[in-house]
C-alpha positions as CSV (number, residue, x, y, z in Angstrom):
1,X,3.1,-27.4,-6.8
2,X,6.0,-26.2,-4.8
3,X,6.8,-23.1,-3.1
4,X,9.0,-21.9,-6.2
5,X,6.0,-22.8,-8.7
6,X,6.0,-20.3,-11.5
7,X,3.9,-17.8,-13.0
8,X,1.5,-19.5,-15.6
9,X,1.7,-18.1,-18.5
10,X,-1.7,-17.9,-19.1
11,X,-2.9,-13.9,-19.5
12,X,-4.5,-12.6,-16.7
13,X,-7.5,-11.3,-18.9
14,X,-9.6,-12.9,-21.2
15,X,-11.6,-11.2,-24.4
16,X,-15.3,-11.4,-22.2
17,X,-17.6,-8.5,-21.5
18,X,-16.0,-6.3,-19.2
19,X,-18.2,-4.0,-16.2
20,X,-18.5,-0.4,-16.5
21,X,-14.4,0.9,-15.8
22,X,-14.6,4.5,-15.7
23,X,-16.2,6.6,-13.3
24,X,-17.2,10.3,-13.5
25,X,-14.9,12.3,-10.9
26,X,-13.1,10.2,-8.3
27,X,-15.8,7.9,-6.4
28,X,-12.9,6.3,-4.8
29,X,-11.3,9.4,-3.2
30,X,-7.6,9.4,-3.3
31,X,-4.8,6.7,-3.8
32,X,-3.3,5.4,-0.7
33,X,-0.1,5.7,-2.0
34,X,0.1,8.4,-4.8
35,X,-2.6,10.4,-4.4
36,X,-4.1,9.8,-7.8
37,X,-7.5,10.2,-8.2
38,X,-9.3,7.0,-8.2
39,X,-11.5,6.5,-10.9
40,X,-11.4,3.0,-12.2
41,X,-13.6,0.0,-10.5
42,X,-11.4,-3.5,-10.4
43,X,-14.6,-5.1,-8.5
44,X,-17.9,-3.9,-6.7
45,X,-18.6,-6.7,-4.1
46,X,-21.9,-4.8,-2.8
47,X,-22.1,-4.2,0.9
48,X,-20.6,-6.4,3.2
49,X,-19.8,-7.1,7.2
50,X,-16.6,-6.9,8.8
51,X,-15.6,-9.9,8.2
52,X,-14.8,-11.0,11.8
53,X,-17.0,-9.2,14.1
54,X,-18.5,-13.1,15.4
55,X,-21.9,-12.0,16.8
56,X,-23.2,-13.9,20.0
57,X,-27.1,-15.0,20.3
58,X,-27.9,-11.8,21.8
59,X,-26.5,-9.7,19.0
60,X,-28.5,-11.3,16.2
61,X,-31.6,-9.1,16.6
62,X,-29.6,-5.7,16.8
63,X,-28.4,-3.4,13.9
64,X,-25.5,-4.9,11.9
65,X,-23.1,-2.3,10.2
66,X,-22.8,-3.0,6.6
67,X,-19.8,-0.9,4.4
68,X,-19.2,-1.0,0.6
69,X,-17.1,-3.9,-0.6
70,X,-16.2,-1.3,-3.7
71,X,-12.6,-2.1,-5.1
72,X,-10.9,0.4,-7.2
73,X,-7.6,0.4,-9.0
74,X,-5.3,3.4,-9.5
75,X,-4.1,4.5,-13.3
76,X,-1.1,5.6,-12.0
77,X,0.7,3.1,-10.2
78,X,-1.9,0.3,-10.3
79,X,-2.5,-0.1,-6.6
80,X,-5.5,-2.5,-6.3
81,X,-7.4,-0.9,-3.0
82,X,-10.3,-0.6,-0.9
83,X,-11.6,2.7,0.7
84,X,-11.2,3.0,4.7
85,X,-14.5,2.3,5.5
86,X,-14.0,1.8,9.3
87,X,-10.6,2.7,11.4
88,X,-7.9,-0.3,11.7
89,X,-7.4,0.5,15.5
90,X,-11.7,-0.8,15.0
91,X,-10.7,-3.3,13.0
92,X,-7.5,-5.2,14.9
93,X,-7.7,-3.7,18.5
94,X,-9.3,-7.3,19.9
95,X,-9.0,-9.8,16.7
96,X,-10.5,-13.1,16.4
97,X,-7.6,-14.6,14.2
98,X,-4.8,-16.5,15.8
99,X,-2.8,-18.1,13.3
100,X,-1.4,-21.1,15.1
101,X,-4.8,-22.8,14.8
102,X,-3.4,-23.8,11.0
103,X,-0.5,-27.1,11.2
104,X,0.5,-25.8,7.6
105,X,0.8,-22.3,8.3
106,X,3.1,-23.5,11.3
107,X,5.2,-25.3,9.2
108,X,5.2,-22.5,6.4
109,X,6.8,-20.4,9.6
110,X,9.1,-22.9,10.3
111,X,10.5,-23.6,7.5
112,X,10.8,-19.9,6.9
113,X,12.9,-19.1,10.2
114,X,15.2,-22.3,9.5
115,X,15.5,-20.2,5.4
116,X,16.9,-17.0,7.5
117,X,18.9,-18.3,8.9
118,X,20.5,-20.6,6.6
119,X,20.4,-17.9,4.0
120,X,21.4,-14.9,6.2
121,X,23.8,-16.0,9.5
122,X,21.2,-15.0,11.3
123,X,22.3,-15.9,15.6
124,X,22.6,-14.9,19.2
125,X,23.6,-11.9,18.1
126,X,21.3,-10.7,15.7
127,X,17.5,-8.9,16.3
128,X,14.4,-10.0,14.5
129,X,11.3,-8.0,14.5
130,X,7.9,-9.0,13.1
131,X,5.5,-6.5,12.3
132,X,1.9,-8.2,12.8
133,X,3.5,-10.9,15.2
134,X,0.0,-12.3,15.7
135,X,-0.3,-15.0,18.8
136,X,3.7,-15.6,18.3
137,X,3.1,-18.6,15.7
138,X,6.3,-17.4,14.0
139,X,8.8,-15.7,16.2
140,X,8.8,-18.8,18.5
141,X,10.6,-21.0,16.1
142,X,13.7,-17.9,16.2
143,X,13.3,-17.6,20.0
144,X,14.1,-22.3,19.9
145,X,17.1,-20.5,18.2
146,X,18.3,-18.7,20.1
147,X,17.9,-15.2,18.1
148,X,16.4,-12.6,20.3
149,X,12.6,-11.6,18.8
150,X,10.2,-8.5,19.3
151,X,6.6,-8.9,17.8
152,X,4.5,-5.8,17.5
153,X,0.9,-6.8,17.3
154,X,-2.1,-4.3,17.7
155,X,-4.4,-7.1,18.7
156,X,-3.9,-7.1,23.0
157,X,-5.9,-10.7,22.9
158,X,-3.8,-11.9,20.5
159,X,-0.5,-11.1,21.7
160,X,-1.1,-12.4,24.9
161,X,-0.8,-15.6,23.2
162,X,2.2,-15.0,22.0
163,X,3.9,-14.1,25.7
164,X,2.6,-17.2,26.8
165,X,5.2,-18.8,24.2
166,X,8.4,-16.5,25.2
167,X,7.8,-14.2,22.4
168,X,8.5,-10.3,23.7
169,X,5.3,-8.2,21.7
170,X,4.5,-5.1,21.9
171,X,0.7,-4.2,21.0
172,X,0.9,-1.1,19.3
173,X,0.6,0.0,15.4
174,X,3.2,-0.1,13.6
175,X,3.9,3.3,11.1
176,X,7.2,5.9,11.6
177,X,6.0,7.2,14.9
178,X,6.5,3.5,16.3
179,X,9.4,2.8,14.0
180,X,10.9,6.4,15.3
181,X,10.5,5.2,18.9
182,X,12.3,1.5,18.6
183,X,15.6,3.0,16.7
184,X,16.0,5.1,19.4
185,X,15.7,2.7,22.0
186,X,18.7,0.2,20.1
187,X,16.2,-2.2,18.6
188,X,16.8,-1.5,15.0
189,X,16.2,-5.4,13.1
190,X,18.6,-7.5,11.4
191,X,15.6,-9.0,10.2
192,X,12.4,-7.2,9.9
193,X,9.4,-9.3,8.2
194,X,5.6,-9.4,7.7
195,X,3.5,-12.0,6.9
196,X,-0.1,-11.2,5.2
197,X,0.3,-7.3,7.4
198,X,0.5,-5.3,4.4
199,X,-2.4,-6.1,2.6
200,X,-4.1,-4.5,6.3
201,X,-2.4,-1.5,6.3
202,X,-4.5,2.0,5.5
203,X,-1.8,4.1,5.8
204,X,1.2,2.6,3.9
205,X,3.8,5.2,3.5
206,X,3.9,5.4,7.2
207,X,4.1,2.1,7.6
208,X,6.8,1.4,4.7
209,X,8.5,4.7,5.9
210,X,8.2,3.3,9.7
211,X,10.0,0.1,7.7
212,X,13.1,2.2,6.2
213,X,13.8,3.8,10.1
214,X,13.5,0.5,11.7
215,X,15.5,-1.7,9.4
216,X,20.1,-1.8,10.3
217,X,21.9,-0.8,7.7
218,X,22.5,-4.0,6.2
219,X,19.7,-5.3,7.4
220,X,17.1,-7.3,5.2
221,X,13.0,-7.1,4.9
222,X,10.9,-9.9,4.0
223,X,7.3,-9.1,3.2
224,X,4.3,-11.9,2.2
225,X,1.1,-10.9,0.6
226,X,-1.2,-12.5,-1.5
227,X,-0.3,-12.0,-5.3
228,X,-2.6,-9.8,-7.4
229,X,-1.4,-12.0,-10.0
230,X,-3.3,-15.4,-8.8
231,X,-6.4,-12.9,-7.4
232,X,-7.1,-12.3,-10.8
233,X,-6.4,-15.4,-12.7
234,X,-8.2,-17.3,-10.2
235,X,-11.1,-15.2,-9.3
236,X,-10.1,-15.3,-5.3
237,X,-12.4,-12.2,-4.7
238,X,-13.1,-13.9,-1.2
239,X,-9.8,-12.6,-0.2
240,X,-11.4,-8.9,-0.5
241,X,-12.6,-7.9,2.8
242,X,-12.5,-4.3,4.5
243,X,-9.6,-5.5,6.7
244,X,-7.5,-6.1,3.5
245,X,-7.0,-2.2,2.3
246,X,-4.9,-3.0,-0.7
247,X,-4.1,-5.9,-3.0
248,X,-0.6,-5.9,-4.7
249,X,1.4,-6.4,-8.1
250,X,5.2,-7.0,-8.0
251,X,5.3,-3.9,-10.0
252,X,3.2,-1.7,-7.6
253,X,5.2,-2.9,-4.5
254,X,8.8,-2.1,-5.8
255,X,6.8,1.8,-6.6
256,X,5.9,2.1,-3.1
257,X,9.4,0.7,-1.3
258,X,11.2,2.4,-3.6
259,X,9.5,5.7,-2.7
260,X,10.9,5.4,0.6
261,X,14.3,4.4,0.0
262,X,14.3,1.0,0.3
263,X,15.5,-1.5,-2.7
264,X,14.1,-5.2,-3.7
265,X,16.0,-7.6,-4.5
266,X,14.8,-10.6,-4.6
267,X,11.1,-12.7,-4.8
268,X,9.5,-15.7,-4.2
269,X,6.7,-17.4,-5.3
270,X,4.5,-19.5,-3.0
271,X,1.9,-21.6,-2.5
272,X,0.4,-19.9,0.6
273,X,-3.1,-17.9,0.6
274,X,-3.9,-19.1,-3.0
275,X,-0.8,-18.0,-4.0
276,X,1.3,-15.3,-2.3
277,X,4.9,-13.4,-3.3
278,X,7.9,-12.9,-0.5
279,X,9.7,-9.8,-1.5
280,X,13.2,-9.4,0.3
281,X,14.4,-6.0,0.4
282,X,17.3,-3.7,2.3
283,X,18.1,0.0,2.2
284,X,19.1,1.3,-1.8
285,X,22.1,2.5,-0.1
286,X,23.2,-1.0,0.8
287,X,25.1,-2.1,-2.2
288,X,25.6,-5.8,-1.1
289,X,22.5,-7.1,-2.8
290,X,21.5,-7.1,-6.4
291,X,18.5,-7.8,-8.1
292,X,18.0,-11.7,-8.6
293,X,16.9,-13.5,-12.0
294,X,13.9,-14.4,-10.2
295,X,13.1,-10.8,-9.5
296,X,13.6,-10.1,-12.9
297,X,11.6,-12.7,-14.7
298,X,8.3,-11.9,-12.5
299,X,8.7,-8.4,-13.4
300,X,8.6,-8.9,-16.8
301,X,5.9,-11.7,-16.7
302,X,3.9,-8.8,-14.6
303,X,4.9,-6.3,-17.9
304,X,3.6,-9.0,-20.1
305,X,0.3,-9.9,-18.3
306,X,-0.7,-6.1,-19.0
307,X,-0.5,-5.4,-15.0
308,X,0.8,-2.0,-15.9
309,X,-2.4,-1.9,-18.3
310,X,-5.4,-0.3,-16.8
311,X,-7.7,-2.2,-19.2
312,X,-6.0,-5.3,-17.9
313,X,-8.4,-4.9,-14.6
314,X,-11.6,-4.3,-16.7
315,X,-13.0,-7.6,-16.8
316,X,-12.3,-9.1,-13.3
317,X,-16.0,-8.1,-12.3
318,X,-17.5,-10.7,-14.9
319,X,-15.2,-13.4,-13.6
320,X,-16.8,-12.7,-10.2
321,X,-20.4,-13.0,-11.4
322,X,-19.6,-16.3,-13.1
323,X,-18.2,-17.8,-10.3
324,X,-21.2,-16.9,-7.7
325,X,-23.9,-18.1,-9.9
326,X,-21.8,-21.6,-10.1
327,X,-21.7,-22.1,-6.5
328,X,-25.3,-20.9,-6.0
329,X,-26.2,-23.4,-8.4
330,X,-24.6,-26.2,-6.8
331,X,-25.9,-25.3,-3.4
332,X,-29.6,-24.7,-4.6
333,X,-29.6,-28.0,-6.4
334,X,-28.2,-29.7,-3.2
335,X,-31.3,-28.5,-1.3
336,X,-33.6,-29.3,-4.0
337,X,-32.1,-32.7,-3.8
338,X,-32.7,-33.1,0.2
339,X,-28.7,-33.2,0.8
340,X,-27.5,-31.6,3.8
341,X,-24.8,-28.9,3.7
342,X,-22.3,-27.6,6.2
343,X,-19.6,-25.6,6.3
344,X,-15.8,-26.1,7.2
345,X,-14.9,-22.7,8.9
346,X,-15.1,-19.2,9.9
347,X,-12.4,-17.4,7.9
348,X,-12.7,-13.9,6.8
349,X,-12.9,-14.9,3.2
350,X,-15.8,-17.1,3.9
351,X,-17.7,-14.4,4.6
352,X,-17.3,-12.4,1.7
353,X,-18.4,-15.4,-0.2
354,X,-21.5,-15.4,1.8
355,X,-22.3,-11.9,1.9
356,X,-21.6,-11.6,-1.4
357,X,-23.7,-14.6,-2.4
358,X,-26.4,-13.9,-0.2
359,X,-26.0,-17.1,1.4
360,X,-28.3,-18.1,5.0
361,X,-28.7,-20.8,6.7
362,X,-30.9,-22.0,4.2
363,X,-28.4,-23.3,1.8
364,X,-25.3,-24.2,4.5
365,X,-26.6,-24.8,7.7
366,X,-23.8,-24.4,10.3
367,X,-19.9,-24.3,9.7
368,X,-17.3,-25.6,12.6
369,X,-13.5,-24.4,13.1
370,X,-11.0,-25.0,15.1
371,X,-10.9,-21.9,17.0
372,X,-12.6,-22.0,20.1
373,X,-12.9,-18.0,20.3
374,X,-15.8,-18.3,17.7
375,X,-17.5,-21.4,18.8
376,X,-21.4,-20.7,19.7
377,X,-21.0,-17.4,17.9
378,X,-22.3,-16.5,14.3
379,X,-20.7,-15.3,11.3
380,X,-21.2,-11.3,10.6
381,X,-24.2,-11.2,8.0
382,X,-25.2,-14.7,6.9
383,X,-25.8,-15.5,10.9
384,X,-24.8,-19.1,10.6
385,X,-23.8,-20.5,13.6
386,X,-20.0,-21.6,14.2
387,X,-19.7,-25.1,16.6
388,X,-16.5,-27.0,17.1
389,X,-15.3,-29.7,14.4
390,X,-17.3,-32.4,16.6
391,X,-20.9,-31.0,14.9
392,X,-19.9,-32.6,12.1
393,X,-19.6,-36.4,13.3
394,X,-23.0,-35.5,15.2
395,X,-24.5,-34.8,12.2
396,X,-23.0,-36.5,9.0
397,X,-23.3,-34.0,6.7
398,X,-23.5,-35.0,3.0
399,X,-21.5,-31.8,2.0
400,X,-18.9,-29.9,3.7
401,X,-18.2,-26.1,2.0
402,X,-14.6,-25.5,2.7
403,X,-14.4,-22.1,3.4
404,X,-10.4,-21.5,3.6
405,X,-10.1,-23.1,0.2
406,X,-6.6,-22.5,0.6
407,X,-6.4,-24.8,3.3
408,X,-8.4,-27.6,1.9
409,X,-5.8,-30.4,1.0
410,X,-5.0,-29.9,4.8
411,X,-8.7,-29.7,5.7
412,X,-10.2,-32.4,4.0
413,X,-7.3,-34.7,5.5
414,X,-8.2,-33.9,8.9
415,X,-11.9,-34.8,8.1
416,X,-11.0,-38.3,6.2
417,X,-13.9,-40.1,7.7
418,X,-16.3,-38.3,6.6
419,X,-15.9,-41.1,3.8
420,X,-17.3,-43.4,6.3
421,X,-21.0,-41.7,5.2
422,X,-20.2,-40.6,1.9
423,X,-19.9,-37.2,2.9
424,X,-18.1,-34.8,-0.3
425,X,-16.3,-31.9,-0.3
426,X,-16.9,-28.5,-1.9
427,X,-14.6,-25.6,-2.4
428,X,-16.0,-22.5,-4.7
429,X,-12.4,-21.0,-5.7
430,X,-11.4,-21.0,-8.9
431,X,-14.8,-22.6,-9.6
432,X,-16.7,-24.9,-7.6
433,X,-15.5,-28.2,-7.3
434,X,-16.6,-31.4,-5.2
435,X,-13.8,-33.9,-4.1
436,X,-15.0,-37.6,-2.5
């Protein structure tokens, strides 16, 4: 499936018994972007961890803070969203997620600096800022260009990384006061972009606003987020954690851009985070860009999915249900059966699965990653403990959970000799599957 793949045309909603929709009064509070009262549930998750607070050995015994995982939808402009449950300066001030630990997320950046500036002229003479620059995995391919960078990442650990590489960040948030501050110092972007940042945002019309004053007049926005579209179809609740605020349509994002003056143009669909849209987009008043076929045809496709339908988001709660009692089925009947289980792991969507699940060490017994920030921690909730990829030729598991299912034709290539045993693997998204 390539990065162009298009929409299925399957409906994202099938004729099954859908959860309780309508709520008396607004349980949800406001809409982050309209104000509209929310009153519709998309998908109650329970209570759930932050989904990377790592705990060390002496934090297992304490208090852990659990918040509602309690997704509602808004009938106005059908923004997907989560209530602010804890403060993002909580959330992202030290993160535990560098992005340059993932080979294909590298070469997704790569290949997306080398489509700028093919596609754009971008040079020596242009700016590009990233908003959520993360350890520099991205910018650093622009600085090899030539093309002067600034990334603005809240995280102070993480962007310390990303100095170490030559990328120039600045660890602040990003909104209009930020935005405000930049312009006035000359460093307006010829290109201003955001990888998976938008989803994390609480406040968004600061942060689009903040877009609109930071962005040249010709310049261009890019934007990636995971695609409501594939959520749904695919039952990818795992990617609905309290960092993630919101979860968005085509047709909601062009409301809220447009709302602040700023005009797509054009869309991709990718491959990335189970499926993800790029939006491009530039200032309404710049005339040099029209809307693309491919931005037409996904809005349409969006119409005709019933995404503009509130009864369209009725039944994702059943989808859920079905897909936990799968996986707890498999895993229970691995126990029963004396196989040994471990996981492949610590991402933030792993951890919803758990939670959610109600999964212990009982049913996956450790998970490793990559990352050495979280080794000899455990994961918020479930408390299974995190080692390095090594644990896994120590022990010779006869299952390994993937828990970044996106990831897993990457994954289960770098663990090809786990063959050697027999060892399988398992992902849970769409539906559990096991792959020798």
């Amino acid at each position: 499936m390539s990065d162009h793949a298009k929409v299925s045309e399957t409906k994202l909603y099938s004729p099954a018994k859908p959860q309780t929709v309508l709520n008396s009064g607004s349980p949800g509070g406001p809409c982050r972007f309209c104000g509209a009262p929310l009153r519709h549930t998309f998908v109650d998750l329970g209570m759930s961890p932050l989904c990377e607070t790592y705990l060390s050995a002496s934090q297992l015994n304490q208090m852990e803070p659990f918040y509602p995982l309690h997704v509602f939808v808004c009938e106005k402009c059908f923004l997907v969203q989560l209530q602010e449950y804890v403060s993002a300066e909580e959330i992202f001030t030290e993160y535990a997620y560098f992005s340059s630990f993932s080979d294909s997320w590298l070469a997704h950046a790569k290949s997306y600096t080398e489509l700028m500036i093919q596609r754009f002229g971008f040079n020596k003479g242009s700016h590009v800022v990233e908003l959520a620059s993360n350890d520099g995995y991205l910018l650093q391919y622009f600085v090899e260009a030539g093309i002067p960078v600034l990334g603005i990442e809240p995280a102070a650990n993480v962007a310390a990384a990303a100095v170490k590489k030559g990328v120039p960040s600045l660890v602040k948030f990003f909104g209009r006061e930020t935005a405000t501050e930049l312009a006035a110092q000359g460093k307006q972007a010829d290109l201003l972009l955001g990888n998976n940042v938008l989803a994390q945002v609480p406040d968004l019309n600061s942060f689009v606003a903040g877009m609109k004053i930071l962005l040249k007049p010709s310049g261009v926005i890019t934007m990636e987020f995971p695609h409501l579209s594939r959520l749904i179809e695919e039952a990818q609740f795992d990617t609905i954690y309290h960092e993630h605020f919101s979860y968005f349509s085509l047709l909601a994002v062009e409301k809220i851009f447009e709302a602040h003056g700023l005009c797509l143009f054009d869309v991709e669909e990718l491959t990335t985070h189970g499926g993800s849209l790029r939006i491009y987009a530039c200032h309404e008043e710049n005339r040099s860009q029209s809307a693309s076929p491919r931005l037409l045809a996904l809005r349409a496709q969006e119409e005709a999915d019933g995404l503009s339908l509130i009864e369209t988001y009725s039944f994702f709660g059943e989808q859920v249900k079905d897909v936990k009692c799968a996986f707890l089925e498999f895993l229970i009947s691995a126990r029963r059966a004396g196989k040994h289980v471990a996981g492949y792991g610590a991402p933030g969507k792993g951890n919803t699965m758990l939670n959610y699940c109600g999964i212990r060490t009982d049913l996956i017994a450790y998970t490793v990653d990559r990352n050495p920030y979280k080794h000899d921690k455990f994961l918020p909730g479930s408390h299974i403990p995190i080692f390095s990829t090594e644990r896994i030729l120590e022990t010779k598991p006869d299952y390994i959970v993937i828990l970044p299912w996106n990831l897993k034709n990457e994954i289960m290539k770098q663990l090809a000799y786990v063959r050697e045993w027999g060892g399988q693997f398992v992902v849970s998204i769409p539906r559990t599957r096991i792959f020798s």
